[in-house]
C-alpha positions in Angstrom: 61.8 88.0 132.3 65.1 86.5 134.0 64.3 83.2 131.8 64.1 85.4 128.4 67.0 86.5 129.0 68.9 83.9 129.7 67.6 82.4 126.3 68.2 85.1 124.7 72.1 84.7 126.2 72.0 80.9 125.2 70.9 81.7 121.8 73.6 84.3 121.3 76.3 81.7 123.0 75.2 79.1 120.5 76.2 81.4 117.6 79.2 81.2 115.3 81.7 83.6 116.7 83.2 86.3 114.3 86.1 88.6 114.7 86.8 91.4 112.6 90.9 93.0 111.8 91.1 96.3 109.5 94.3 97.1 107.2 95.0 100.3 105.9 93.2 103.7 106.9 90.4 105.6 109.0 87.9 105.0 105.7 88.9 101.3 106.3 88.3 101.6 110.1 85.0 103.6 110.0 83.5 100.8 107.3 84.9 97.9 109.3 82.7 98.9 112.2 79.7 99.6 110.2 79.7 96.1 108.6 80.4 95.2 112.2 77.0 96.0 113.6 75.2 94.6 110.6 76.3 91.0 112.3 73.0 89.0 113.0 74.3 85.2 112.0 77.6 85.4 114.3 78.5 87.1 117.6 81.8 89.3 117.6 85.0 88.2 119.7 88.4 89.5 119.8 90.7 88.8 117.2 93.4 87.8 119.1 91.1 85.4 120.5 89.1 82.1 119.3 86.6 82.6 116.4 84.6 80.3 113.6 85.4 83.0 111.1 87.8 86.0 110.7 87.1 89.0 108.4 89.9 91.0 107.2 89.2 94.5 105.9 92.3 94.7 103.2 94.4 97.4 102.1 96.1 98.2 98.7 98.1 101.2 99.3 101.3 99.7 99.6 102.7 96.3 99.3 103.3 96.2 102.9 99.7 96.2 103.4 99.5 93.2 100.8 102.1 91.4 103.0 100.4 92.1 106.3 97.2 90.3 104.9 99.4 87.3 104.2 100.9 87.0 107.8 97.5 88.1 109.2 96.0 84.7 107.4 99.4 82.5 108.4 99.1 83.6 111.8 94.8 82.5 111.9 95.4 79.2 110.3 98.2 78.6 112.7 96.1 79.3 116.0 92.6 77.9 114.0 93.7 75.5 111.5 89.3 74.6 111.0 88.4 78.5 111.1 87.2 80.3 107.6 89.3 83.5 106.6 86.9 86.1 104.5 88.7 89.1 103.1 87.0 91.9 101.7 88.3 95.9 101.1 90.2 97.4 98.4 93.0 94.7 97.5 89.9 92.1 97.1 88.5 94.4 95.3 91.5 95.3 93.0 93.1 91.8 92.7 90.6 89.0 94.1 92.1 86.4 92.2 95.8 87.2 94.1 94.0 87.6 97.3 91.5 84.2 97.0 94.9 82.2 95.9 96.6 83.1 99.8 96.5 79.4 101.4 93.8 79.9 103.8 91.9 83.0 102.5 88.3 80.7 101.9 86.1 83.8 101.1 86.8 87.1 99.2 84.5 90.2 98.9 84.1 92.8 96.3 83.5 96.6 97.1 79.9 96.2 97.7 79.4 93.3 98.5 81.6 93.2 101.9 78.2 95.2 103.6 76.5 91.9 102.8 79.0 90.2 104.7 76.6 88.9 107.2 74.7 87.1 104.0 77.8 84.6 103.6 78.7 84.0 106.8 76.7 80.2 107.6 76.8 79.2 104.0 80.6 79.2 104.2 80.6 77.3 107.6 78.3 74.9 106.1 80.5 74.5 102.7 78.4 75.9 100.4 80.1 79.0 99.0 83.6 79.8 98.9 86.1 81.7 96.2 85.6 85.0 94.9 82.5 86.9 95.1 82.6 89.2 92.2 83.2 92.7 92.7 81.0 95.2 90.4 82.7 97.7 88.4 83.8 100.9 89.9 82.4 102.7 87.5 79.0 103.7 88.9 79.1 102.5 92.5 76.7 104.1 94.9 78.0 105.6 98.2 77.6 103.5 101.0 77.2 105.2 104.9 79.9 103.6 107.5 80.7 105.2 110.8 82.8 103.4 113.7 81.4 103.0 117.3 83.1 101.4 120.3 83.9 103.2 123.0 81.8 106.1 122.6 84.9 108.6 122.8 85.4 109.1 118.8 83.8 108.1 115.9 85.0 108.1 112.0 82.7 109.6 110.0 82.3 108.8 106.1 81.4 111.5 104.2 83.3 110.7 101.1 84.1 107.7 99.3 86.6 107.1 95.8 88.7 109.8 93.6 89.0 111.0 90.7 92.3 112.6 90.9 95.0 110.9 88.4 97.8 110.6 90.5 100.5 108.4 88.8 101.4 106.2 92.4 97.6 105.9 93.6 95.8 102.5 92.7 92.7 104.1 95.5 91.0 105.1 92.4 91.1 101.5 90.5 90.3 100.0 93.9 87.3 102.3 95.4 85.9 104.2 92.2 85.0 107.8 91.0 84.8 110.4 93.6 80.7 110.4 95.3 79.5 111.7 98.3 75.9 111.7 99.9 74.2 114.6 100.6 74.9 117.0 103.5 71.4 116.6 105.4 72.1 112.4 105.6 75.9 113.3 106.8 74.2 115.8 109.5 71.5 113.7 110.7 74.9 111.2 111.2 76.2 113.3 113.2 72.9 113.8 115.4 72.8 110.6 115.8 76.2 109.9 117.4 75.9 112.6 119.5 72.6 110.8 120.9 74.8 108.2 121.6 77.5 110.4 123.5 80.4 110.3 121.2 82.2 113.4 121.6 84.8 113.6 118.8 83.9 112.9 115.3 86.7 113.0 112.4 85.7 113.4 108.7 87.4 110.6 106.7 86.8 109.4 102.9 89.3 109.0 100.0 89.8 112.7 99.2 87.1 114.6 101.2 87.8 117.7 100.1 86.2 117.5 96.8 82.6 116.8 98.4 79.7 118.4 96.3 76.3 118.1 97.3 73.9 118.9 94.2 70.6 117.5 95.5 69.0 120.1 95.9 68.4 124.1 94.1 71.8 125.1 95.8 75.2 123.2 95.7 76.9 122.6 99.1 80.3 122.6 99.2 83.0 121.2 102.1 82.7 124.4 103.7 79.3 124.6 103.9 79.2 121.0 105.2 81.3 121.6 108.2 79.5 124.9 108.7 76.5 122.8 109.5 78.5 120.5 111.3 79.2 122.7 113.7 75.8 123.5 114.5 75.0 120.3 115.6 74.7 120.2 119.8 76.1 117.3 121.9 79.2 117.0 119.1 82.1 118.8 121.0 85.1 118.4 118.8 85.7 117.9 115.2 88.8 116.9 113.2 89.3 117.0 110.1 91.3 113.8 108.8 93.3 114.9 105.7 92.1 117.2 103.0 94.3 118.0 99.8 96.3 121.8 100.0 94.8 122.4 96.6 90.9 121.8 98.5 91.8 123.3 101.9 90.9 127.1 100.8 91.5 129.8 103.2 88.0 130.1 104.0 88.0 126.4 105.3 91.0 127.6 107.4 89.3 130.8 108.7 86.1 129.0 109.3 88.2 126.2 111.6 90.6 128.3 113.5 88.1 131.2 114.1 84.9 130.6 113.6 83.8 127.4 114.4 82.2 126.1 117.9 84.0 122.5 117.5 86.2 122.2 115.1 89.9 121.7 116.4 93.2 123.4 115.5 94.5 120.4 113.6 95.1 119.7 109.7 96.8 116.7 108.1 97.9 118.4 104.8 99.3 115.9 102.4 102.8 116.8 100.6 104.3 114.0 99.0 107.0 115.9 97.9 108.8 118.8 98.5 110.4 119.3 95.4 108.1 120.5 92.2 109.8 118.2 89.9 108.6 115.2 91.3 105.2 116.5 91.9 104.9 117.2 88.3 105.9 113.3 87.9 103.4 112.3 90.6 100.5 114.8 88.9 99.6 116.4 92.2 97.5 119.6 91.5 99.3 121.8 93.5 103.3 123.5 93.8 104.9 123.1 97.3 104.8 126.9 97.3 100.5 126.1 97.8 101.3 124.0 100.8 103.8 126.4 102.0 100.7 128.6 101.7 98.6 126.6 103.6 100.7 126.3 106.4 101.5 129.6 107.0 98.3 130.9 107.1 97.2 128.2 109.6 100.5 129.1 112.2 99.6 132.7 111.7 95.9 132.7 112.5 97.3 130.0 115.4 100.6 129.3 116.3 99.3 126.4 118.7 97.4 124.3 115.8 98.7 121.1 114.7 99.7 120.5 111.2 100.3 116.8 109.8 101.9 116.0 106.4 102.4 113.7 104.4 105.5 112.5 102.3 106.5 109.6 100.3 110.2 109.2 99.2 112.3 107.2 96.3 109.5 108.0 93.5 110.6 107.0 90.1 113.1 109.8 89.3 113.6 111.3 92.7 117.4 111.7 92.7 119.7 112.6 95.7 119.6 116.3 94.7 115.2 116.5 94.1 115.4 114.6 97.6 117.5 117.3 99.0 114.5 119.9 97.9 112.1 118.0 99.8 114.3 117.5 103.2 115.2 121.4 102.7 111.6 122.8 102.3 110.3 120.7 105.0 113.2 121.9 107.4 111.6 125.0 107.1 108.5 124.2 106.8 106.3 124.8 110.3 104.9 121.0 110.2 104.0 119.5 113.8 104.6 115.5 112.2 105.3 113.8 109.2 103.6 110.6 108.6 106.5 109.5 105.7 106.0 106.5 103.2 108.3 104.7 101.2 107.1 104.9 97.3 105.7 101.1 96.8 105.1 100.2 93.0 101.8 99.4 92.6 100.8 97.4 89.0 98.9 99.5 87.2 99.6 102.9 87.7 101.4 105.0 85.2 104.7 105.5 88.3 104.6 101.5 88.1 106.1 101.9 84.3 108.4 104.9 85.0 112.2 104.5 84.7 114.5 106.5 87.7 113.3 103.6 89.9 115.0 104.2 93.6 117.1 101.3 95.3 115.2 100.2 98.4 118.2 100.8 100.8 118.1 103.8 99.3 113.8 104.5 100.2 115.4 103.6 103.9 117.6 105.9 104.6 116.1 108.5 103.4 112.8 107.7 105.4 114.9 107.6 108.3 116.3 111.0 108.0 112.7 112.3 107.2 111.2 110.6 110.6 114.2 111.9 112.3 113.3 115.4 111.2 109.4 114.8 112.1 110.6 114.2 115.7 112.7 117.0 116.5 110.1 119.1 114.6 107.3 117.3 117.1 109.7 117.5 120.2 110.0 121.2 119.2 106.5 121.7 119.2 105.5 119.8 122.5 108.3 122.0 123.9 106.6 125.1 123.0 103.4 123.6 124.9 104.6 123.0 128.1 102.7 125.0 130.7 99.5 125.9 128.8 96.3 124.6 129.1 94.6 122.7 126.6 91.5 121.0 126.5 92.2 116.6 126.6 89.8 114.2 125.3 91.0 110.8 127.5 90.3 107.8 125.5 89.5 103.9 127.4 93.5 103.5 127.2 94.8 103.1 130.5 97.9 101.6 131.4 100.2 101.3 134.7 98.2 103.8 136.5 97.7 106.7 134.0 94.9 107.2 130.9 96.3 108.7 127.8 94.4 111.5 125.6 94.7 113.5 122.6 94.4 117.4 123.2 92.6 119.8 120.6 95.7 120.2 119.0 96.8 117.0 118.8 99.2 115.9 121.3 99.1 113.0 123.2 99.0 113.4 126.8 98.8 110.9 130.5 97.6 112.0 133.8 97.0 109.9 136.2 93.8 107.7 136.3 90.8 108.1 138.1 86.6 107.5 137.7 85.1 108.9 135.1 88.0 110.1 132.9 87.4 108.0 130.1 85.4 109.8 127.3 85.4 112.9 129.6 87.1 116.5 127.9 89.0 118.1 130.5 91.2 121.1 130.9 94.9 119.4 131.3 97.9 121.3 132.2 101.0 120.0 130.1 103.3 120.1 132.5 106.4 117.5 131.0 108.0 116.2 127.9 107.8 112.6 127.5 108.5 110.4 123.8 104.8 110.1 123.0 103.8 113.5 124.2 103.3 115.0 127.3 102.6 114.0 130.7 99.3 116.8 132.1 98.0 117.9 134.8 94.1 118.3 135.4 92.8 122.0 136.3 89.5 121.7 138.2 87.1 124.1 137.6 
């Protein structure tokens, strides 16, 4: 038995090794890990470490994203000048020929093809394949299942892949397809099956989750009737939902969440984009800010502790100093908990790319720095209005100088210090200070 094993350890030693980097979002991350485990013809390092081959999931979002890839590869070829570089995601997938002409990228991967990654991996140490692997059309693409693993503590769930919404900024819909979804039973048995394996938060990602439809069998399912069954599912303790569209997020789905449901947490991400209704015309979002205004109301009012997220991206095409005023104005009054806040990035291809009223970039700054200034006085705010009650802390396998960080239900981060057995333990933590990332706790036994 001892001698099987140490072949079996030999075996995996003499393997290529393969290390694995994701760009962009929680879709990205949960599909990253999936094609992670389908490894067989390499064994996965760090990728700040040594490796035969790196594999980049890309992003296309924004041009930032685009740059990243290009210092990711500078930095590889720098540390291991002999090493192959695959990329694979949504800018392969959208522009392969721009990604496969980055000095040093040796392997690019459509939208399908990157779960056959494993397929490619000793022909291209052996020379034999190289370039671009075709991507299919988006047209009719089937969805594929991903869900990350690691540490056992949360998990990204796919349960929705591409969109068919025609906003004028978003190149997601070039780069990942039409809107599909599987059916509600496979997403369930998902979750059954992480809970066997003792994760204890699982957060709903796709592209625009909101809009998933089950028609498989006599009666439709909708979102709400997915997470209603979500819920029912023992061993999963909490649920978040990533970010669903104001337009999608009815006030049954808010009901259901904030009180209903066994496991599903006080916390929305509820994206905005703009708080003026002149430039969500231009942007063809299918909602007025009076919607989201809505939204978040009637979440604060059913529970004033729940975290709410938005989203916001500033200097689109025509978005003048007075429409930008709107948008700092309504969110000054809005009851937000954060703002994740994105400078408008032209992206070929879209209908914004071709519109005139383009915004000076030292413009896009300052106004995102006025807008992150607002999120953290609104977040400092909130925090404030924390302090002293309990809340229920998921700690995470992130301990540094003495303490172990967690995320409570509604989504503040909090530190107590470490001891055994807190990681990927839920525990009732006392928010007793005010610090720049959170909150430092307190744990109440019993």
């Amino acid at each position: 038995m001892v001698e099987n094993d140490s072949k079996k350890q030999q075996a995996l030693v003499n393997k290529p090794a393969i290390a694995f980097e994701t760009l962009g979002c929680k879709l990205n991350f949960a599909e990253t890990s999936a094609i992670a485990r389908s490894i067989t013809a390499a064994r996965r390092v760090p990728f700040d470490g040594p490796a035969d081959v790196y594999a980049i999931n890309t992003c296309t979002v924004t041009a930032n994203a685009e740059k990243k890839l290009r210092e990711l590869v500078r930095q590889i070829k720098r540390r291991r000048p002999g090493a192959k570089v695959i990329a694979f995601g949504c800018f392969a997938q959208r522009d392969a020929r721009t990604v496969a002409a980055i000095p040093g990228v040796d392997l690019v991967l459509g939208l399908n093809e990157k779960f056959r990654l494993n397929e490619y991996i000793e022909p291209l140490l052996r020379g034999e394949t190289g370039g671009i692997v075709e991507g299919e059309s988006t047209e009719h693409l089937p969805f594929l299942p991903a869900f990350s693993s690691g540490d056992r503590t949360r998990s990204f769930l796919k349960i929705q892949d591409g969109c068919d919404y025609p906003c004028t900024y978003c190149i997601i819909p070039a780069a990942r397809g039409k809107g599909r979804n599987p059916t509600l039973e496979s997403i369930v048995e998902q979750a059954r099956m992480l809970a066997g394996q003792g994760v204890k938060e699982i957060i709903l990602t796709g592209v625009n989750i909101g809009t998933f439809r089950d028609e498989s069998g006599a009666n439709p399912h909708n979102f709400l009737d997915l997470i209603r069954a979500l819920d029912q599912v023992e061993g999963v303790e909490r649920y978040r939902i990533s970010s669903i569209e104001p337009n999608l997020l009815t006030g049954e789905i808010i009901r259901f969440t904030l009180t209903r449901s066994r496991a599903f947490l006080p916390h929305f991400h509820i994206p905005l984009q703009s708080g003026s209704n002149t430039i969500l015309a231009l942007m063809r979002r299918r909602y007025r800010r009076e919607l989201h205004r809505q939204r978040v109301e009637q979440i604060k009012a059913l529970q004033p502790g729940a975290g709410v997220g938005v989203d916001v991206i500033v200097g689109f095409p025509g978005e003048t100093d007075e429409l930008f005023r709107e948008t700092y104005a309504f969110l000054k009054e809005l009851p937000f908990t954060y703002l994740h806040v994105f400078p408008y990035s032209d992206r070929p291809g879209t209908p914004a790319s071709q519109m005139s009223g383009k915004v000076p970039v030292a413009v896009k700054k300052e106004r995102s720095r006025l807008l992150r200034e607002l999120s953290a006085r609104k977040h400092g705010l909130f925090v404030s209005e924390q302090l002293g009650q309990v809340r229920p802390v998921l700690f995470e396998n992130d301990v540094r100088n003495g303490r172990i960080y967690g995320w409570t239900d509604n989504y503040i981060r909090v530190s107590v210090p470490n001891a055994p057995h807190l990681p990927g333990s839920i525990r009732r933590v006392r928010l007793v200070e005010q610090t720049a990332y959170g909150a430092t706790g307190k744990i109440i036994e019993g």
